[in-house]
C-alpha positions as CSV (number, residue, x, y, z in Angstrom):
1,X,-24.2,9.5,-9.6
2,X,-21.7,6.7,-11.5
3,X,-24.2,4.8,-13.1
4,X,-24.5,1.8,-10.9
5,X,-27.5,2.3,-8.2
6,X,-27.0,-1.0,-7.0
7,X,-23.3,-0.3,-6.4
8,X,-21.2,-3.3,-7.0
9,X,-22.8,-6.0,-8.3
10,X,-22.1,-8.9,-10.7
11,X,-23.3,-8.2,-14.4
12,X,-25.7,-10.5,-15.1
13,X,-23.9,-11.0,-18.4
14,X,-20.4,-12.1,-17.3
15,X,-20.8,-12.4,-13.4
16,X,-18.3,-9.6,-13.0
17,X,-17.8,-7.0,-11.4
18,X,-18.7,-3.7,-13.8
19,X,-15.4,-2.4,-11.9
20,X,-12.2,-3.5,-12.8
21,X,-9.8,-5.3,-9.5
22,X,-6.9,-4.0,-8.5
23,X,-4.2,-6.6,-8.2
24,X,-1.1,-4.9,-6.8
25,X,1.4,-7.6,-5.5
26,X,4.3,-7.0,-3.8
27,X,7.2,-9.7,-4.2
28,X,10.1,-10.4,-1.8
29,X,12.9,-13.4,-2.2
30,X,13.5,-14.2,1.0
31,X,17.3,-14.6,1.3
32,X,17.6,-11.1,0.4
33,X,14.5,-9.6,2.4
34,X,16.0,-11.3,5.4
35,X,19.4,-10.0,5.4
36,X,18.1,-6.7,4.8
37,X,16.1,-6.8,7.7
38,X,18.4,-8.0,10.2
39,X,20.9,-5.0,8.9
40,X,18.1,-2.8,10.0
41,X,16.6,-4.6,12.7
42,X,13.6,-4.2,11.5
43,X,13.1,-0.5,11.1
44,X,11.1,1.1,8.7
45,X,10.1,4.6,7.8
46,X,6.8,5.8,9.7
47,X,4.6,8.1,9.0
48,X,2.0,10.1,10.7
49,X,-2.0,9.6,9.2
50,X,-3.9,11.5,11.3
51,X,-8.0,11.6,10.3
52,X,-9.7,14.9,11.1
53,X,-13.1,15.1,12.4
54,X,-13.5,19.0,11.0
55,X,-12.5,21.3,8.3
56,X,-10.0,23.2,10.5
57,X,-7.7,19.9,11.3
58,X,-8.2,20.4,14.9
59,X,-10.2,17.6,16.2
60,X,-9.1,14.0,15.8
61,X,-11.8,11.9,14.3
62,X,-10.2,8.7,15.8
63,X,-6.4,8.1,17.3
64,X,-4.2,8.3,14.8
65,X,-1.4,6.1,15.1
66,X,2.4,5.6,13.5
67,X,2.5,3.9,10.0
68,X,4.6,2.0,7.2
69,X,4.4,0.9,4.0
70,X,5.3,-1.7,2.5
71,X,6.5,-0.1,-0.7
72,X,8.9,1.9,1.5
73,X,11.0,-1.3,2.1
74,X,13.2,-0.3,-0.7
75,X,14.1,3.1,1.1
76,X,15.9,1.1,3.6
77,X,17.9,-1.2,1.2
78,X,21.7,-0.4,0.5
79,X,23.0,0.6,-3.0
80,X,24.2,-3.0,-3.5
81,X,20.6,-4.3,-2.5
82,X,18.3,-1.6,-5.0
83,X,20.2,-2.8,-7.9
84,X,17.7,-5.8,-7.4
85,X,14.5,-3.6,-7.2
86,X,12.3,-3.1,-10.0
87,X,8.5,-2.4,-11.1
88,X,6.3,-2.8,-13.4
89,X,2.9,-1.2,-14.2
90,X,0.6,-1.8,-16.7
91,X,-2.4,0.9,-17.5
């Protein structure tokens, strides 16, 4: 269905991948990381992901269990603190 029956596999050409690699990096100095998580002790947003076994969302598939991200550490960070937060994204 995409063109690759063999799935993943080196080109024979290059010895890459036919699919391009994600490389999403998070970045922390670690003065500024620390002090931000002593202030908050540690706590971070969670987030229920619960994966359903059937189309009517009653059955669990397997436990679900509380979450974070690690992108959500800047929801936590004082107005003083996000002046320092930034992104960048290429496409």
């Amino acid at each position: 269905a995409n063109g690759y029956p063999d799935g993943d596999v080196n080109d024979e050409k290059t010895g890459f991948s036919p699919f391009p690699g994600n490389i999403n990096q998070l970045l922390f100095q670690l003065k500024p990381y620390t002090k931000a998580i002593e202030r908050t002790q540690g706590a971070m947003p969670e987030f229920v992901n619960p994966k359903y076994a059937d189309d009517a969302k009653t059955i669990f598939k397997k436990p679900t269990r509380l979450e974070c991200m690690m992108q959500d550490f800047p929801t936590i960070l004082n107005s003083e603190e996000s002046k320092w937060v930034g992104f960048t994204s290429i496409a």
